[in-house]
Backbone atoms as SQL, in Angstrom:
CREATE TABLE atoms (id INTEGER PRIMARY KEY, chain TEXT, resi INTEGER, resn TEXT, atom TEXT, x REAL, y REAL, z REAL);
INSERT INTO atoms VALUES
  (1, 'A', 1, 'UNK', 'N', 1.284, -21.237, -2.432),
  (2, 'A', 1, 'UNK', 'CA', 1.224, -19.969, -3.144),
  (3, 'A', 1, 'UNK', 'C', 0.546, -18.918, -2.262),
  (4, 'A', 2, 'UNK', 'N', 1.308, -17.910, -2.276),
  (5, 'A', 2, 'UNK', 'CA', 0.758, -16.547, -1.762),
  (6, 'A', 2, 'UNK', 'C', -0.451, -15.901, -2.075),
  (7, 'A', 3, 'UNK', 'N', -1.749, -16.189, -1.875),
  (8, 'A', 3, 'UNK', 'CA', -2.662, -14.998, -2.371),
  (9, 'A', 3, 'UNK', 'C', -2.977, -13.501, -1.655),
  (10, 'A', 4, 'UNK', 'N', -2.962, -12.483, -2.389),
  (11, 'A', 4, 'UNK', 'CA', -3.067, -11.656, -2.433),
  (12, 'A', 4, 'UNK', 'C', -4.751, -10.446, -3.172),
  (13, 'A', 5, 'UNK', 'N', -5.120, -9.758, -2.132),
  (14, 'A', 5, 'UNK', 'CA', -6.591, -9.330, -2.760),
  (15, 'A', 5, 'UNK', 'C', -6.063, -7.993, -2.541),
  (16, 'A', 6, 'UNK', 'N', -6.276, -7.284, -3.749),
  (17, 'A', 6, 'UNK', 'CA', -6.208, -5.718, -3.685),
  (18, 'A', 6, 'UNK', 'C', -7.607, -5.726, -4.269),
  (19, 'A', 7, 'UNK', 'N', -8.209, -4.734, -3.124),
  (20, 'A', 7, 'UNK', 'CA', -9.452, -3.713, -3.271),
  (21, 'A', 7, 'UNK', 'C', -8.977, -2.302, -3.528),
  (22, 'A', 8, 'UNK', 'N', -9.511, -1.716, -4.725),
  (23, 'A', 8, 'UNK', 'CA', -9.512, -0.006, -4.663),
  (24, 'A', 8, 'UNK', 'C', -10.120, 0.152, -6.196),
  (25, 'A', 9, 'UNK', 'N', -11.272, 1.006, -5.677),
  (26, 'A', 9, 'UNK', 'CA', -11.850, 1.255, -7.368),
  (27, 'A', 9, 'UNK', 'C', -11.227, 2.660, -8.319),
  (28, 'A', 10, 'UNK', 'N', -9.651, 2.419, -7.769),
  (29, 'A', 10, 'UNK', 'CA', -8.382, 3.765, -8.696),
  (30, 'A', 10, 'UNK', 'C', -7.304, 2.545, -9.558),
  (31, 'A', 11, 'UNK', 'N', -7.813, 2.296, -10.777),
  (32, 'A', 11, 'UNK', 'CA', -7.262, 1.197, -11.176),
  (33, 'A', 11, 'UNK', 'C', -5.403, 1.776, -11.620),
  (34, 'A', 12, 'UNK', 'N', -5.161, 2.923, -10.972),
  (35, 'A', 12, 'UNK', 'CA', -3.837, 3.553, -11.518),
  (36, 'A', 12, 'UNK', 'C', -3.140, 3.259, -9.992),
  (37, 'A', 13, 'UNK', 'N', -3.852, 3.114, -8.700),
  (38, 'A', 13, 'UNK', 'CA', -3.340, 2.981, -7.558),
  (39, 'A', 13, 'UNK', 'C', -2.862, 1.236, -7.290),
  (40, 'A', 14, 'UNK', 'N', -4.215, 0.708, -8.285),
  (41, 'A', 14, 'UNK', 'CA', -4.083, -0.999, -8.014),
  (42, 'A', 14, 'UNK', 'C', -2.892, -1.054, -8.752),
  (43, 'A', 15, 'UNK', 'N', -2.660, -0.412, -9.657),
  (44, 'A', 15, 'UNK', 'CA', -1.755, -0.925, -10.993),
  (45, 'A', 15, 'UNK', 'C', -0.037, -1.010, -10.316),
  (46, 'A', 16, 'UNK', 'N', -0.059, 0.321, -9.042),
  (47, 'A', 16, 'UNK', 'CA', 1.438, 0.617, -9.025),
  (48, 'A', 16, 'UNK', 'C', 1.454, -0.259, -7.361),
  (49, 'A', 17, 'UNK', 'N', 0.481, -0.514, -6.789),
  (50, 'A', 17, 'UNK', 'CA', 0.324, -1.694, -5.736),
  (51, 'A', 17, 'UNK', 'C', 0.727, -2.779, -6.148),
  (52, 'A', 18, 'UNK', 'N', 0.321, -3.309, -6.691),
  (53, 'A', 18, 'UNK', 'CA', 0.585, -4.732, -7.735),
  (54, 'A', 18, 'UNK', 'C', 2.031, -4.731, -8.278),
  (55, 'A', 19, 'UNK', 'N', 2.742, -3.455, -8.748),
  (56, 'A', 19, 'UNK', 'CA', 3.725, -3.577, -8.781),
  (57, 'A', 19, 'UNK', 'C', 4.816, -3.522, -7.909),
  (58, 'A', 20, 'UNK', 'N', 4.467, -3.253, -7.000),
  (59, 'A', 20, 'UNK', 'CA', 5.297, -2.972, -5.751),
  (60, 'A', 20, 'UNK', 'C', 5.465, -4.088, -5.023),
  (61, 'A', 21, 'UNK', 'N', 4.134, -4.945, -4.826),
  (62, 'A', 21, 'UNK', 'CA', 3.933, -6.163, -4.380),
  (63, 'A', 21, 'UNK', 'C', 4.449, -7.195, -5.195),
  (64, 'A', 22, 'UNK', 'N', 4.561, -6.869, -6.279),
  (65, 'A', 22, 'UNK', 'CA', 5.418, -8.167, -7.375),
  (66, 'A', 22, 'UNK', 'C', 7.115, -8.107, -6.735),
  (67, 'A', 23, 'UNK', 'N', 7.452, -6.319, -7.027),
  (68, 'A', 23, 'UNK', 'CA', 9.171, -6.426, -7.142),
  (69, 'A', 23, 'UNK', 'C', 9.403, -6.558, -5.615),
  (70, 'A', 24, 'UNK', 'N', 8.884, -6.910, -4.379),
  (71, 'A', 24, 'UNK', 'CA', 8.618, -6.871, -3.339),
  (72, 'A', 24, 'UNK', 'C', 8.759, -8.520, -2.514),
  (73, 'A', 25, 'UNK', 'N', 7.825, -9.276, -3.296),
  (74, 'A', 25, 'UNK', 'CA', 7.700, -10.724, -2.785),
  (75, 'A', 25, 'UNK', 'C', 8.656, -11.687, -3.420),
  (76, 'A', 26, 'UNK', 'N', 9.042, -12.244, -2.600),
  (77, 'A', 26, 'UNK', 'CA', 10.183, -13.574, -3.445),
  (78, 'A', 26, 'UNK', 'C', 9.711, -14.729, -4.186),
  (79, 'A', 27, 'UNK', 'N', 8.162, -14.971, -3.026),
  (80, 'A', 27, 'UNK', 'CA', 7.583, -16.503, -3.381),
  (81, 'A', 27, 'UNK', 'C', 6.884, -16.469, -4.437),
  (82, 'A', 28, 'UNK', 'N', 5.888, -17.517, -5.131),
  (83, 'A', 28, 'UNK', 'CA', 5.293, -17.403, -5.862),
  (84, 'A', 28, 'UNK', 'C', 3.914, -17.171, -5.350),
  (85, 'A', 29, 'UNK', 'N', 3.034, -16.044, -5.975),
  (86, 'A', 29, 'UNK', 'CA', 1.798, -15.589, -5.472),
  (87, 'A', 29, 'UNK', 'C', 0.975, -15.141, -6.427),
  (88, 'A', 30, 'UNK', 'N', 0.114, -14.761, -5.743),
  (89, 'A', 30, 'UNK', 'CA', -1.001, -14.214, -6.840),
  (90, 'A', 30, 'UNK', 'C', -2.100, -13.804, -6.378),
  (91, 'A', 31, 'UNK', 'N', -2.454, -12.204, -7.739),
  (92, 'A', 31, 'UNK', 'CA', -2.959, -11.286, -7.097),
  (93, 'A', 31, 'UNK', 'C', -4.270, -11.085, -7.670),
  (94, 'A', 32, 'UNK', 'N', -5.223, -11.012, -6.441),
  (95, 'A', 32, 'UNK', 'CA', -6.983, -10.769, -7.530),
  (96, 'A', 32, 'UNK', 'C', -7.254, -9.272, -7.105),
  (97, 'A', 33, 'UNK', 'N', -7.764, -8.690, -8.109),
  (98, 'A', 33, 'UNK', 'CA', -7.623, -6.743, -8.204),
  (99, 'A', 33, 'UNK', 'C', -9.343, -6.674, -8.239),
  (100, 'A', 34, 'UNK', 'N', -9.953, -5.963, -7.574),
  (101, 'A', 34, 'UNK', 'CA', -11.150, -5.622, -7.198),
  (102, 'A', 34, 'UNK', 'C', -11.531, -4.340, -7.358),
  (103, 'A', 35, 'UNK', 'N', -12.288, -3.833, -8.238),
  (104, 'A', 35, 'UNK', 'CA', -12.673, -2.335, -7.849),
  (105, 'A', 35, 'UNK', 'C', -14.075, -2.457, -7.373),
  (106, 'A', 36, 'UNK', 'N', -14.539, -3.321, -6.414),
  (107, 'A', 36, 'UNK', 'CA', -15.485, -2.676, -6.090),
  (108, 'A', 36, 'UNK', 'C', -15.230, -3.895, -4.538),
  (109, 'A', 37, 'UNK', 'N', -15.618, -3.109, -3.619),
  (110, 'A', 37, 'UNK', 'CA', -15.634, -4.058, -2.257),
  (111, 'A', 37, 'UNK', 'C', -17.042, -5.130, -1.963),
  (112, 'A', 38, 'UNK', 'N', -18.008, -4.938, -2.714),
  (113, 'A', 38, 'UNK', 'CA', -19.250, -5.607, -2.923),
  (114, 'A', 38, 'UNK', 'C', -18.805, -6.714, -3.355),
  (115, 'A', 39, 'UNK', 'N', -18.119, -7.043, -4.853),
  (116, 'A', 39, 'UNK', 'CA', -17.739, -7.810, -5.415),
  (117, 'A', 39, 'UNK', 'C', -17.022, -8.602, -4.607),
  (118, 'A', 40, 'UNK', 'N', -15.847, -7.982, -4.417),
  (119, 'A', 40, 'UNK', 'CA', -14.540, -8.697, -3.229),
  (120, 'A', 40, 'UNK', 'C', -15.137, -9.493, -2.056),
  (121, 'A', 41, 'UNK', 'N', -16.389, -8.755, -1.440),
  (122, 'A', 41, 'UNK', 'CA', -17.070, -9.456, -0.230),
  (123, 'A', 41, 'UNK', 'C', -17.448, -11.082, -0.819),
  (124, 'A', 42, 'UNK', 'N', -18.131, -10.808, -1.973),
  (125, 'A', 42, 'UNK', 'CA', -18.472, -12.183, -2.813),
  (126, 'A', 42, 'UNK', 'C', -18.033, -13.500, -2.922),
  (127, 'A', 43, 'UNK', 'N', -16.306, -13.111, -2.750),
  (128, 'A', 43, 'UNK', 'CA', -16.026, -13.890, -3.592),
  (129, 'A', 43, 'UNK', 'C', -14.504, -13.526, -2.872),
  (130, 'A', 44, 'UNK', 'N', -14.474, -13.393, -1.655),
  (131, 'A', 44, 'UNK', 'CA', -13.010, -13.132, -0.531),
  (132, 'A', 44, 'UNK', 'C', -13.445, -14.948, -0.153),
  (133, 'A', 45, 'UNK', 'N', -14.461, -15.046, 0.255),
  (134, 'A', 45, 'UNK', 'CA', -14.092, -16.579, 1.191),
  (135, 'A', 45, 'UNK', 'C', -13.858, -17.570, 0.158),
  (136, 'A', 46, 'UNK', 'N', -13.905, -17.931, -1.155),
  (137, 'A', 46, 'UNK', 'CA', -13.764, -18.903, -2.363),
  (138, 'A', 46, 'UNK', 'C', -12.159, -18.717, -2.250),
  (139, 'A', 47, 'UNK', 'N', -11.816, -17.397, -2.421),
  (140, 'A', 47, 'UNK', 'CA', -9.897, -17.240, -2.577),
  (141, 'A', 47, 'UNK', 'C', -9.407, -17.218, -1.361),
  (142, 'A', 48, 'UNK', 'N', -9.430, -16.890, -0.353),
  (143, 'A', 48, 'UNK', 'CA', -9.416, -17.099, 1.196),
  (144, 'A', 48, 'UNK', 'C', -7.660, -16.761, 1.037),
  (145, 'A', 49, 'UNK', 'N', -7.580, -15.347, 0.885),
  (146, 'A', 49, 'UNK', 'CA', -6.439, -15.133, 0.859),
  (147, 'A', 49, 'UNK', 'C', -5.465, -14.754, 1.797),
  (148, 'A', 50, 'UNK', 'N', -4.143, -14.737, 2.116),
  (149, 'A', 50, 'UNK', 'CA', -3.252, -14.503, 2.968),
  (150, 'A', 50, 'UNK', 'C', -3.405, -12.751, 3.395),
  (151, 'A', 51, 'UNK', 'N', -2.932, -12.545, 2.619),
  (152, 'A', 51, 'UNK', 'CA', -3.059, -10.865, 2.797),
  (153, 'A', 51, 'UNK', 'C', -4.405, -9.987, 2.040),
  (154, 'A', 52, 'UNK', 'N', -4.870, -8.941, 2.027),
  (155, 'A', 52, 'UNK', 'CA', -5.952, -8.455, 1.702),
  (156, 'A', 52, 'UNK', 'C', -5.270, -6.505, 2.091),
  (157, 'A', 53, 'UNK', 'N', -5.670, -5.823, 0.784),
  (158, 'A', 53, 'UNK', 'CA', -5.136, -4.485, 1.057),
  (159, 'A', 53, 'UNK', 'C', -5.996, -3.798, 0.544),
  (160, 'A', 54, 'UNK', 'N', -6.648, -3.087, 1.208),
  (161, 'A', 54, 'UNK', 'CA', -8.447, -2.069, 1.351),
  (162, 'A', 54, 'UNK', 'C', -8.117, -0.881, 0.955),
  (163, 'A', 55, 'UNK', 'N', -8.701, -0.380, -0.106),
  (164, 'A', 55, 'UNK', 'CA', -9.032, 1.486, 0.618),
  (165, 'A', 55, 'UNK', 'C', -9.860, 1.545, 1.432),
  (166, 'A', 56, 'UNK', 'N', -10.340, 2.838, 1.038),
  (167, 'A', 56, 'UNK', 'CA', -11.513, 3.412, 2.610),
  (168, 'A', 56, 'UNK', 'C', -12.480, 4.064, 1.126),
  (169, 'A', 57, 'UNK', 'N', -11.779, 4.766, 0.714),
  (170, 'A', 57, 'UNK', 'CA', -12.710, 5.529, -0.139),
  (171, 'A', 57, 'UNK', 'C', -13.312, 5.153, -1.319),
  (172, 'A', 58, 'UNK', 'N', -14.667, 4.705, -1.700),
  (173, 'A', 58, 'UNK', 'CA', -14.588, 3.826, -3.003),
  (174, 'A', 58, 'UNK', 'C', -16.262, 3.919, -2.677),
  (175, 'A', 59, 'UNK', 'N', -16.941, 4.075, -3.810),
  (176, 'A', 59, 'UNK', 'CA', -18.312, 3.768, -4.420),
  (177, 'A', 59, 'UNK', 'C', -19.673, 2.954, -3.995),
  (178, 'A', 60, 'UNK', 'N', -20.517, 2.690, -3.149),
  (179, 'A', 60, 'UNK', 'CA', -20.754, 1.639, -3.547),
  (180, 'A', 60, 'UNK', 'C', -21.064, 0.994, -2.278),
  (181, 'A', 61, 'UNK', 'N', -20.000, 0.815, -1.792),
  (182, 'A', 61, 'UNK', 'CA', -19.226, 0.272, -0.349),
  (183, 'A', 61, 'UNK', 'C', -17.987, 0.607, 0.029),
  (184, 'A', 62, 'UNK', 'N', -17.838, 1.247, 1.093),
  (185, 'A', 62, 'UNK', 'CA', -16.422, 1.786, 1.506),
  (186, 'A', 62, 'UNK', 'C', -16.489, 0.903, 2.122),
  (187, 'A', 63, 'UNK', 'N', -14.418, 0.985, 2.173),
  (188, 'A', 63, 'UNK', 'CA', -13.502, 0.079, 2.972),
  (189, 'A', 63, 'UNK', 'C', -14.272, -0.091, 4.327),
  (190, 'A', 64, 'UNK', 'N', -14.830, 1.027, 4.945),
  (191, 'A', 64, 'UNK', 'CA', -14.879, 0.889, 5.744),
  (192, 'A', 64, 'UNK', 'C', -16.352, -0.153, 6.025),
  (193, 'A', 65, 'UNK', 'N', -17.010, -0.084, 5.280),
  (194, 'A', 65, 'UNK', 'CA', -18.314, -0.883, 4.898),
  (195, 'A', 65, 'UNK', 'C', -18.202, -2.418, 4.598),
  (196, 'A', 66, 'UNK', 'N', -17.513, -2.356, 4.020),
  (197, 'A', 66, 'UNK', 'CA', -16.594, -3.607, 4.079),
  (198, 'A', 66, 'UNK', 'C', -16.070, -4.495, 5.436),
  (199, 'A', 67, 'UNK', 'N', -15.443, -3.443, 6.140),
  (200, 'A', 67, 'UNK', 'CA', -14.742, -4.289, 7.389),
  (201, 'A', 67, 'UNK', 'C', -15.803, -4.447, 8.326),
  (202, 'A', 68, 'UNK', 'N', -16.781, -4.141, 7.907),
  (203, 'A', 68, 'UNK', 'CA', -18.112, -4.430, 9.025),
  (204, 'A', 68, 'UNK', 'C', -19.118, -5.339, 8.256),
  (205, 'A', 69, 'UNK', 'N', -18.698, -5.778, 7.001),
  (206, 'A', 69, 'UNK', 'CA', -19.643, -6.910, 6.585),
  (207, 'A', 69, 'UNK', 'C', -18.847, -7.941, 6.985),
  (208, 'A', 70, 'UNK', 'N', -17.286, -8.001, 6.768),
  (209, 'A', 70, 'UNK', 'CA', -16.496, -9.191, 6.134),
  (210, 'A', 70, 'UNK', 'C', -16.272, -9.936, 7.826),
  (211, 'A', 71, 'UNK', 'N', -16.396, -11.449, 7.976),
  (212, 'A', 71, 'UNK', 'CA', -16.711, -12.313, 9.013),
  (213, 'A', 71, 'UNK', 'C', -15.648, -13.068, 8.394),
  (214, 'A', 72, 'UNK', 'N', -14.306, -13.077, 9.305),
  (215, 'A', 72, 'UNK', 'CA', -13.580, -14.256, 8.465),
  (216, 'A', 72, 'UNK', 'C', -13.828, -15.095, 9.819),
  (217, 'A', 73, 'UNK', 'N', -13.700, -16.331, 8.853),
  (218, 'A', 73, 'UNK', 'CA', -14.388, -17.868, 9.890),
  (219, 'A', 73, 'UNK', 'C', -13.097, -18.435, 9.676),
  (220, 'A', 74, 'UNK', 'N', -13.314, -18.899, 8.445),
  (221, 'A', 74, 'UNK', 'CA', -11.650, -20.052, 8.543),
  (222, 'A', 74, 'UNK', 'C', -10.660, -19.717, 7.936),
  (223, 'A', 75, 'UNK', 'N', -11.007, -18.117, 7.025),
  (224, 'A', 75, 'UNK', 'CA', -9.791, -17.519, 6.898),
  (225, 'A', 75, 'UNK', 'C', -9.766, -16.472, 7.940),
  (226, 'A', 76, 'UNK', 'N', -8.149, -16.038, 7.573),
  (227, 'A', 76, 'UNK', 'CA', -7.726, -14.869, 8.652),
  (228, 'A', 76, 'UNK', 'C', -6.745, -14.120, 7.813),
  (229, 'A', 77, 'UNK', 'N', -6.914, -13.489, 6.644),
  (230, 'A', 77, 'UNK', 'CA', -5.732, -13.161, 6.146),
  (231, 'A', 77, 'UNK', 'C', -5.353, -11.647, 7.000),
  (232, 'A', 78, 'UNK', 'N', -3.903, -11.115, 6.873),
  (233, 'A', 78, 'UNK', 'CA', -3.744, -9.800, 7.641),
  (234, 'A', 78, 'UNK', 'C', -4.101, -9.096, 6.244),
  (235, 'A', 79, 'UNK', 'N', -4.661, -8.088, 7.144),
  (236, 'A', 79, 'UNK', 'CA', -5.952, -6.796, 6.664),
  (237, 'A', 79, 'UNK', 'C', -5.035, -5.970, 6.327),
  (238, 'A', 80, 'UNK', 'N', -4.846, -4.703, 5.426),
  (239, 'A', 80, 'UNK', 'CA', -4.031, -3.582, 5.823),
  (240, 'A', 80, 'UNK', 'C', -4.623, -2.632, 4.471),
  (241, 'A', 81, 'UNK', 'N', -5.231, -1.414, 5.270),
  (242, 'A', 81, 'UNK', 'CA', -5.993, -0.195, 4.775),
  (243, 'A', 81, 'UNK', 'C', -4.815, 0.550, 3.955),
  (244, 'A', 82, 'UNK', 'N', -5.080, 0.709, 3.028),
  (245, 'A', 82, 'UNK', 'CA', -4.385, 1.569, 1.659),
  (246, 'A', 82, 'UNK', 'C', -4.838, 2.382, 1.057),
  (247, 'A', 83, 'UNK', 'N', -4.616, 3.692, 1.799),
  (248, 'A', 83, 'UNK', 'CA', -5.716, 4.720, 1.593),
  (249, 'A', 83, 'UNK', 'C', -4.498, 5.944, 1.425),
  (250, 'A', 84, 'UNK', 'N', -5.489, 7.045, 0.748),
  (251, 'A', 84, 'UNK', 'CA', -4.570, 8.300, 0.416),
  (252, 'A', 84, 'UNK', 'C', -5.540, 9.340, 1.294),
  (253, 'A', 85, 'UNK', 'N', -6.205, 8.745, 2.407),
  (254, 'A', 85, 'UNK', 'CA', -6.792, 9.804, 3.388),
  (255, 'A', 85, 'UNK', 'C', -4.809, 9.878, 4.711),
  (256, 'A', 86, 'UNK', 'N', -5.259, 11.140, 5.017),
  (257, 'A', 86, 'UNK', 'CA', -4.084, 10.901, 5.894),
  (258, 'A', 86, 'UNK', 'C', -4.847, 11.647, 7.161),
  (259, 'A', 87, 'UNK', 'N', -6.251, 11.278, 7.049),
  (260, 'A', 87, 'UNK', 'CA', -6.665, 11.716, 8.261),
  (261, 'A', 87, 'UNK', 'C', -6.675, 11.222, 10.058),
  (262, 'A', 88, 'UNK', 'N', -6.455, 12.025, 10.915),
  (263, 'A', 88, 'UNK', 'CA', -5.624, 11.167, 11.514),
  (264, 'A', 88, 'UNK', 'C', -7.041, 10.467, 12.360),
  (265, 'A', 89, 'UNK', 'N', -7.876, 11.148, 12.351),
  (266, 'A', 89, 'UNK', 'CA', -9.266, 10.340, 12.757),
  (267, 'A', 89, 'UNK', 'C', -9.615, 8.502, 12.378),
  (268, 'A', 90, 'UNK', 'N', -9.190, 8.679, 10.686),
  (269, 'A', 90, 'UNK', 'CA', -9.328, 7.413, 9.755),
  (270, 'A', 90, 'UNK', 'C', -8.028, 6.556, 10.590),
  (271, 'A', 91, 'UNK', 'N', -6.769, 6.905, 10.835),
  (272, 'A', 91, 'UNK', 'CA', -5.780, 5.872, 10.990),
  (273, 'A', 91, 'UNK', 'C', -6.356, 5.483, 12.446),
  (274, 'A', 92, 'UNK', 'N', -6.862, 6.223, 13.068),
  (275, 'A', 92, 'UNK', 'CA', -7.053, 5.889, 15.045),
  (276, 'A', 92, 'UNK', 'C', -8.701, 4.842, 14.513),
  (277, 'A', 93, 'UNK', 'N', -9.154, 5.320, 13.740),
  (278, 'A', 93, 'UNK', 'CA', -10.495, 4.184, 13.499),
  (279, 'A', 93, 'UNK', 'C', -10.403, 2.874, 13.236),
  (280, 'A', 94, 'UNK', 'N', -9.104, 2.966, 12.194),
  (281, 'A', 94, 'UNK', 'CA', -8.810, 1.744, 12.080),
  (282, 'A', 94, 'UNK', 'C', -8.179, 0.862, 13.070),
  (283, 'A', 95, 'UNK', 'N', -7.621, 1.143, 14.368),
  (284, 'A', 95, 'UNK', 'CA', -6.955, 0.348, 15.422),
  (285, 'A', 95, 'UNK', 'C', -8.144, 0.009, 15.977),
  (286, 'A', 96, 'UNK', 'N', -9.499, 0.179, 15.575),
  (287, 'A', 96, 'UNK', 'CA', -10.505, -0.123, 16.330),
  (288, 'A', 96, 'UNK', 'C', -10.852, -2.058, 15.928),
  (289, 'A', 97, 'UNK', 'N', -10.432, -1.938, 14.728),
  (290, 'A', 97, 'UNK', 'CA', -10.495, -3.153, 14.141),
  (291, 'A', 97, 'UNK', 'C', -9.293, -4.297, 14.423),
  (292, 'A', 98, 'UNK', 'N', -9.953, -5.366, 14.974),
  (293, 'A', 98, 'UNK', 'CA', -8.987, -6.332, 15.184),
  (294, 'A', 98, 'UNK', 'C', -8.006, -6.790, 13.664),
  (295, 'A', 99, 'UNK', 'N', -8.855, -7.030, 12.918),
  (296, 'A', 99, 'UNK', 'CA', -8.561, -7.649, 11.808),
  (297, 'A', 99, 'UNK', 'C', -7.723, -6.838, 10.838),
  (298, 'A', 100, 'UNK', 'N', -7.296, -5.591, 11.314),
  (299, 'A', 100, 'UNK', 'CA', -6.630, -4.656, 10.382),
  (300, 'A', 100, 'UNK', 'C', -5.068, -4.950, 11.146),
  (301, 'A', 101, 'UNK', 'N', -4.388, -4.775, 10.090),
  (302, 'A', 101, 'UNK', 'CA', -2.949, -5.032, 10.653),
  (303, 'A', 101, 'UNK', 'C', -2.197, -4.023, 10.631),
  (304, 'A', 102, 'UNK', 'N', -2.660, -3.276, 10.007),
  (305, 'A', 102, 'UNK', 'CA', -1.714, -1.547, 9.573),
  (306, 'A', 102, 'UNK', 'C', -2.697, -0.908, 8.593),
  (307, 'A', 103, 'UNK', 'N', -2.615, 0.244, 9.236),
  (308, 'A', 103, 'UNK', 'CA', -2.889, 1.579, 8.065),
  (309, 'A', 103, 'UNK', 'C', -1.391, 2.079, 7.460),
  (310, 'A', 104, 'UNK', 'N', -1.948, 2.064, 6.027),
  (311, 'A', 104, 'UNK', 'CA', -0.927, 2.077, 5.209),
  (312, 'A', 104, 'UNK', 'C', -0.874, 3.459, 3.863),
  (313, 'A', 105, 'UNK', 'N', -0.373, 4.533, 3.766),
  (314, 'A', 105, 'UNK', 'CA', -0.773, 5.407, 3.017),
  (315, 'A', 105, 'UNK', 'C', -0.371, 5.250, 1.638),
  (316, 'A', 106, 'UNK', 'N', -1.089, 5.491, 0.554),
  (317, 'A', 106, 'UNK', 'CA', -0.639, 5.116, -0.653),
  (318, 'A', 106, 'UNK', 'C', 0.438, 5.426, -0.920),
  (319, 'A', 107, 'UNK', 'N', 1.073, 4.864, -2.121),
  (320, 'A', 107, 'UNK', 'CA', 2.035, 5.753, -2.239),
  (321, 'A', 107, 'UNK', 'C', 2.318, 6.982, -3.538);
């Protein structure tokens, strides 16, 4: 089974992610929805998921706060930032990160 972690504390952005990612995937998977990246840090290595899709902008702990706590050891899922910044500073920051696989703009 496919797991899947959406982070973003815009539960109207997770909602139409999740759907996109449903009518999208063939296999069987499954998706844990996070609004807060604190939480997600918690409780990412227990689900040790395949894919993982970040904002940047969020409360608390930004995405970007995030990709500088999170240490994957024996997971490696591909990373990919889902953000409604279209700054072009934010997309060149993110190639700084190994673990990011794409900047991705909402939709």
């Amino acid at each position: 089974m496919v797991k899947i972690v959406l982070i973003d504390d815009d539960p109207i952005s997770t909602f139409v992610t999740e759907k996109l990612i449903s009518k999208n995937i063939k296999v069987p998977h499954k998706i844990f929805k996070f609004q807060s990246a604190t939480k997600a840090l918690q409780d990412i290595y227990q689900i040790d998921p395949n894919y993982l899709f970040l904002d940047l902008n969020m409360p608390e702990m930004t995405g970007w706060d995030f990709l500088e706590e999170f240490r994957p050891k024996e997971i490696s899922p591909e990373i990919y930032i889902l953000s409604s910044s279209v700054d072009e500073r934010d997309i060149v920051k993110a190639t700084n990160y190994a673990v990011v696989k794409k900047y991705l703009s909402k939709p």
